[in-house]
LUMNU-838267 format. One line per field, with one value per residue (C-alpha): residue number from 1; residue in three letters; z, x, y. Coordinates in steps of 0.001 Angstrom, whole numbers, padded with zeros to 6 digits. Example, Ala and Ser with C-alpha at 12.3 -4.5 7.8 and 13.67 -1.06 7.14 Angstrom:
resi <- (1,2)
resn <- (ALA,SER)
zz <- (007800,007140)
xx <- (012300,013670)
yy <- (-004500,-001060)
END
This chain:
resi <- (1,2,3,4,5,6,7,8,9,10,11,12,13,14,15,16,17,18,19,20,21,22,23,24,25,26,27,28,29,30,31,32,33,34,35,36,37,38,39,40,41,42,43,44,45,46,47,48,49,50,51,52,53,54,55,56,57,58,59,60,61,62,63,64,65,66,67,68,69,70,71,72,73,74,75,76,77,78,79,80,81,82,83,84,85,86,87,88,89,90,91,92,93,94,95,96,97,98,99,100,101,102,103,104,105,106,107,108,109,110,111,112,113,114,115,116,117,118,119,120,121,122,123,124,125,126,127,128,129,130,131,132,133,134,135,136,137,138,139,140,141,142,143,144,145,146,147,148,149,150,151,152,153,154,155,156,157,158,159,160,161,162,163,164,165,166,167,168,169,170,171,172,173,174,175,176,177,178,179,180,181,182,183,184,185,186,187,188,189,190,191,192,193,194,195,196,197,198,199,200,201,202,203,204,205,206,207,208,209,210,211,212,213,214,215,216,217,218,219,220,221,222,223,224,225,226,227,228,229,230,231,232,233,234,235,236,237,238,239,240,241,242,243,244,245,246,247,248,249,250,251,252,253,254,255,256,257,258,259,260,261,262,263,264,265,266,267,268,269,270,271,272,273,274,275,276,277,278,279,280,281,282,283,284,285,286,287,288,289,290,291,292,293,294,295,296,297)
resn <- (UNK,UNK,UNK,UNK,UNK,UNK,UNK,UNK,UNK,UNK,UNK,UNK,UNK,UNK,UNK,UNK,UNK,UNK,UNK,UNK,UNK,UNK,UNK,UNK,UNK,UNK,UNK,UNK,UNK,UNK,UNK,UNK,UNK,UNK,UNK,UNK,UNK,UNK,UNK,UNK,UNK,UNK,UNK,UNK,UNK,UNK,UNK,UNK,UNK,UNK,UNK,UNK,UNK,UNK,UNK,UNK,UNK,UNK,UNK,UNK,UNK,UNK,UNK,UNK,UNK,UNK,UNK,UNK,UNK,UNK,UNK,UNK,UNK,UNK,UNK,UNK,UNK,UNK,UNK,UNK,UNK,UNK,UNK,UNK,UNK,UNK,UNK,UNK,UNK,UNK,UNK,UNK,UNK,UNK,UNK,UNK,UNK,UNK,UNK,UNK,UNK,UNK,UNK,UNK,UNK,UNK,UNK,UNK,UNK,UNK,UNK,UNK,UNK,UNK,UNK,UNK,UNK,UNK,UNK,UNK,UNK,UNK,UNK,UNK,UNK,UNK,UNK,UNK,UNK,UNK,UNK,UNK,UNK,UNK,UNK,UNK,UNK,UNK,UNK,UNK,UNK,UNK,UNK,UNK,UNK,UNK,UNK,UNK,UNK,UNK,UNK,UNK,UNK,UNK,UNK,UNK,UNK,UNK,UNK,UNK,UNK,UNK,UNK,UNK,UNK,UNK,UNK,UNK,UNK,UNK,UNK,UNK,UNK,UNK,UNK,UNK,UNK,UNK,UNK,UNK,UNK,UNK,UNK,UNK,UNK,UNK,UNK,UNK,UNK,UNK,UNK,UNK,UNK,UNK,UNK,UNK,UNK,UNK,UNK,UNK,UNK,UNK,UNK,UNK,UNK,UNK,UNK,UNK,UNK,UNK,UNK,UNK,UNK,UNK,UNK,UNK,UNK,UNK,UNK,UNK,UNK,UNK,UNK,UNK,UNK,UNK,UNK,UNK,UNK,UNK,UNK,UNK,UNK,UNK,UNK,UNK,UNK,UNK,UNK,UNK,UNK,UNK,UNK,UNK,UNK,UNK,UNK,UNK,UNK,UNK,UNK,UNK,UNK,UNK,UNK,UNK,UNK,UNK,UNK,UNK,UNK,UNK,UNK,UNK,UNK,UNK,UNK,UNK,UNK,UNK,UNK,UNK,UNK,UNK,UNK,UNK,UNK,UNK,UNK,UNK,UNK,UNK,UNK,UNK,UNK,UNK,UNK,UNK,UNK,UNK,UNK,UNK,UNK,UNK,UNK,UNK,UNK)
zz <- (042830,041590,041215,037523,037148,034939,032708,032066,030325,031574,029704,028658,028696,025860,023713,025300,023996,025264,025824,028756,027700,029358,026611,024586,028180,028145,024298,025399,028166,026064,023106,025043,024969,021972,019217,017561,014200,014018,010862,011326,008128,006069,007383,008497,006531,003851,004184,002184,003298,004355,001339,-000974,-000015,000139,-003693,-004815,-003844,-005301,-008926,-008802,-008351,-010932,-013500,-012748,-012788,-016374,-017256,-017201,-018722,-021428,-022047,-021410,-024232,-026759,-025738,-026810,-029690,-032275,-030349,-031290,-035255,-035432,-033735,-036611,-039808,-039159,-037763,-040055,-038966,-037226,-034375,-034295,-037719,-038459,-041521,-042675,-043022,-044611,-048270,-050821,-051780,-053097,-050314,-046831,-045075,-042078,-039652,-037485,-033189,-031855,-031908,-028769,-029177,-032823,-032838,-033719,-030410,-029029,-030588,-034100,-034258,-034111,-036676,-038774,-038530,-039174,-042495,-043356,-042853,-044995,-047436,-047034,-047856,-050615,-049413,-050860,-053431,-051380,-048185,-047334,-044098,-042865,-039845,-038199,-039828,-038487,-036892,-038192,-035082,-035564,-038363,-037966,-042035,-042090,-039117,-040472,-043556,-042212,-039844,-042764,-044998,-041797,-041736,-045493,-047406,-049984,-049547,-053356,-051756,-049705,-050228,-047153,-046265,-043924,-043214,-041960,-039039,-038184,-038868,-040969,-042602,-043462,-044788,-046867,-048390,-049204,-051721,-052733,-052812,-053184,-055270,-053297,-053870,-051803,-048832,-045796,-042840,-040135,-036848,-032829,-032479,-030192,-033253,-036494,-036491,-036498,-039181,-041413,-040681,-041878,-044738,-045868,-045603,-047458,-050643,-049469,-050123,-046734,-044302,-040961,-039748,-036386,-033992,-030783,-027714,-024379,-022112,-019934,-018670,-022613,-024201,-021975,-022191,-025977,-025656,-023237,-025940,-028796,-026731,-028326,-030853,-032175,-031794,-033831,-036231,-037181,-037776,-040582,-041739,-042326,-043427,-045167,-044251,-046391,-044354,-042668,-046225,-048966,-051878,-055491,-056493,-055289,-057746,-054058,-054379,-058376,-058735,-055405,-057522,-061065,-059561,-058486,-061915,-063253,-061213,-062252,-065878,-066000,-063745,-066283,-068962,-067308,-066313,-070415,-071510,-069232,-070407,-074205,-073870,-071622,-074751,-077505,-075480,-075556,-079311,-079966,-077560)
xx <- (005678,003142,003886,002954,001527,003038,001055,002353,002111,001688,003483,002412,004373,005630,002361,-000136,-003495,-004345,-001971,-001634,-004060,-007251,-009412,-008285,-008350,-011854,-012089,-010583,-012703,-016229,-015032,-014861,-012055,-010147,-010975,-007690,-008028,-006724,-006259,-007159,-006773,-009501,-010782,-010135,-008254,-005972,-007454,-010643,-013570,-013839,-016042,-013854,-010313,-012101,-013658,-010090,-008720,-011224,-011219,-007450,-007811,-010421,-008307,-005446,-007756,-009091,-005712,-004005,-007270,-006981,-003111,-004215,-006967,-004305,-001638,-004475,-005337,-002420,-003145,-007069,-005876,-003746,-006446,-009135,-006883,-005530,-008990,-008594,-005406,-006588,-004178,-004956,-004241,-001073,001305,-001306,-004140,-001707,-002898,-000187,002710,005539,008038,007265,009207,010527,011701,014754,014508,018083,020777,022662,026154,025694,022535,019161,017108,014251,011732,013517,014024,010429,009765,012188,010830,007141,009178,010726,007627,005883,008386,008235,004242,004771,003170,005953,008567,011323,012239,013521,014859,015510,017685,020443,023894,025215,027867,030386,030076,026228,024940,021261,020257,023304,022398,018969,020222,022280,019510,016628,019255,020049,016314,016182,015827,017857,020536,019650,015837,017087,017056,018750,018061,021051,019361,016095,016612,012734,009602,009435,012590,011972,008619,009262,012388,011011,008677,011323,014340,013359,010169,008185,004811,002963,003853,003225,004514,006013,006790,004983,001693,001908,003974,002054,-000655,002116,004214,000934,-000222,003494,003917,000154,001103,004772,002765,002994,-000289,000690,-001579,-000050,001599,001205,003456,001976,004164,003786,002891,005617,007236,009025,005984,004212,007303,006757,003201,003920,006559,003844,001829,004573,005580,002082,002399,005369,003818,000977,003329,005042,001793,000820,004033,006017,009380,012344,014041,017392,019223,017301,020153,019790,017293,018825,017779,017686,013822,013972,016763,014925,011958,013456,015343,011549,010320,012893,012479,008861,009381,011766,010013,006843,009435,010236,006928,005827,008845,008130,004613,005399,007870,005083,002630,005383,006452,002348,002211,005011,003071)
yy <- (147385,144686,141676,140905,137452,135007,132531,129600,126475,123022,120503,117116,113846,112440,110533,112822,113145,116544,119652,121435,124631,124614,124782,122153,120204,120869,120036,116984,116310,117195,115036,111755,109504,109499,107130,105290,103858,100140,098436,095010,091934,092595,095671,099433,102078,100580,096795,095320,093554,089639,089009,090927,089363,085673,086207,087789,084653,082354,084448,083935,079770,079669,081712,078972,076068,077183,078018,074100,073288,075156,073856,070699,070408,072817,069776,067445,068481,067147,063621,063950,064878,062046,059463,061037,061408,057854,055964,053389,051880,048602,047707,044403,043472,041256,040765,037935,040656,043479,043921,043547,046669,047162,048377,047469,050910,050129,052717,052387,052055,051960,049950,048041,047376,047381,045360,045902,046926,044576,046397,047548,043647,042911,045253,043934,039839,041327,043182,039870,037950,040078,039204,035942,035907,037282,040925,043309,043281,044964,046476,049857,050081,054065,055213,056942,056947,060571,059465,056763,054504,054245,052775,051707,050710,048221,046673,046361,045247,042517,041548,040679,038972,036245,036156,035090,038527,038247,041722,042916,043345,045626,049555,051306,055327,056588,059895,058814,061076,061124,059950,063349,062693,058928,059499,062662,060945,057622,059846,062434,060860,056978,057683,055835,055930,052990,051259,048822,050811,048268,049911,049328,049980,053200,054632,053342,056169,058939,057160,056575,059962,061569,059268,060305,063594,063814,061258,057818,055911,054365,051484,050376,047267,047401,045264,044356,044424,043759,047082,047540,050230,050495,050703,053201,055127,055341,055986,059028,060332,060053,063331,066070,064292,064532,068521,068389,065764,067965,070898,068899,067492,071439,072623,069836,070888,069635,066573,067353,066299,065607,064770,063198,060621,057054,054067,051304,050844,051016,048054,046232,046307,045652,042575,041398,042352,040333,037520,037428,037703,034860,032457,033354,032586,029163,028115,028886,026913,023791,023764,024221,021449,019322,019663,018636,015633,014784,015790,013482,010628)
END
């Protein structure tokens, strides 16, 4: 009997290219070596070009770069409104070049240990010198009082009367919270209508600017101190407030508590009135009397 050949097939090891058949050996074999596809950074199946990847990159920066710009100038903006809509507060003017007022408003600056601060003291001597010139009629001093530990108008008070201010002068606001609040109640609860504004001079443009805006035909003390660490401190703070100070500029929010008319500023005022009116009374008398005793000579 024949022996019946047997075809077999020749295996490959594991990771072979070509299989054991001899015609896709030979496929093999006329195709060259195989070609493997390797995705290197940048390039290959999957990857983009160096060009591309580099200008990706690049697009992102300048998207960031023109992003902080743009927040920059928005932050700038309230800062550049206030500077314009106040460019005629002078900085270097004094109490002696202040015109005259009514009510010098004088807005508080923290207390320590019950005292008026360094720089809400300074405010307060440039308010009681302008007193003492004869540049306002009365004082209204506005502050804190939210809690019954702090109690910024009395210490103010208390502080212009040692300094020759006599206390009946003296028209306190306990809920001057703000620059917002003080300003919109010196108009709406006070009836103020004109004022000096006394306050440092990284501050004045925002109080003028907030007092112009609640009703306050308002011009600037400004009181210079020296620029130290406090006063760039300050200055740095004035960047949001200045966001939030042309909000309430815009809107005109009601203060925190706004509350009944208080007569402080009227009887302040009325006491100067009445001071006038009898020295004008005296000074007529002693002259009338002066021209009888020469009639009589």
């Amino acid at each position: 009997m024949p022996l019946r050949r047997r075809r077999t097939r020749s295996r490959t090891a594991p990771g072979s290219r070509t299989s054991g058949w001899p015609e896709a050996r030979s496929a093999a074999s006329a195709a060259g070596p195989a070609s493997t596809t390797t995705a290197s950074p940048g390039t290959g199946t999957g990857g983009t070009s160096p060009g591309t990847g580099g200008t990706s990159r690049t697009a992102r920066r300048r998207r960031a770069v023109q992003a902080v710009a743009l927040c920059c100038a928005l932050a700038l903006l309230p800062a550049t409104w206030l500077r314009l809509s106040t460019d005629d507060v002078r900085m270097d003017a004094g109490t002696a070049d202040a015109p005259s007022a009514p009510v010098a408003l004088v807005f508080g600056a923290g207390l320590w240990d019950g005292e008026p601060s360094p720089y809400l003291a300074h405010r307060l001597d440039a308010a009681a010198d302008l007193y003492e010139h004869g540049k306002v009629r009365a004082v209204l001093v506005t502050g804190d009082n939210s809690r019954e530990e702090y109690d910024e108008p009395d210490a103010m008070r208390d502080y212009l009367t040692d300094r020759g201010v006599p206390a009946r002068r003296i028209a306190a606001d306990f809920a001057g919270f703000d620059t917002w609040d003080s300003c919109t109640r010196a108009v709406r609860v006070f009836g103020v209508s004109r004022a000096l504004l006394v306050s440092q001079d990284f501050h004045i443009r925002r109080a003028v600017a907030l007092c112009r805006a609640a009703g306050v035909d308002s011009y600037g003390v400004a009181v210079p101190e020296p620029h130290d660490r406090t006063w760039y401190a300050g200055g740095v703070r004035e960047i949001p407030s200045a966001a939030k100070a042309a909000f309430e500029a815009g809107v005109t929010p009601d203060p925190h508590f706004l509350g009944p008319h208080e007569p402080g500023v009227d009887r302040a005022l009325a006491d100067a009135r009445g001071k006038g009116a009898a020295h004008g009374k005296g000074a007529a008398h002693g002259k009338a009397a002066s021209r009888g005793q020469a009639d009589r000579r």
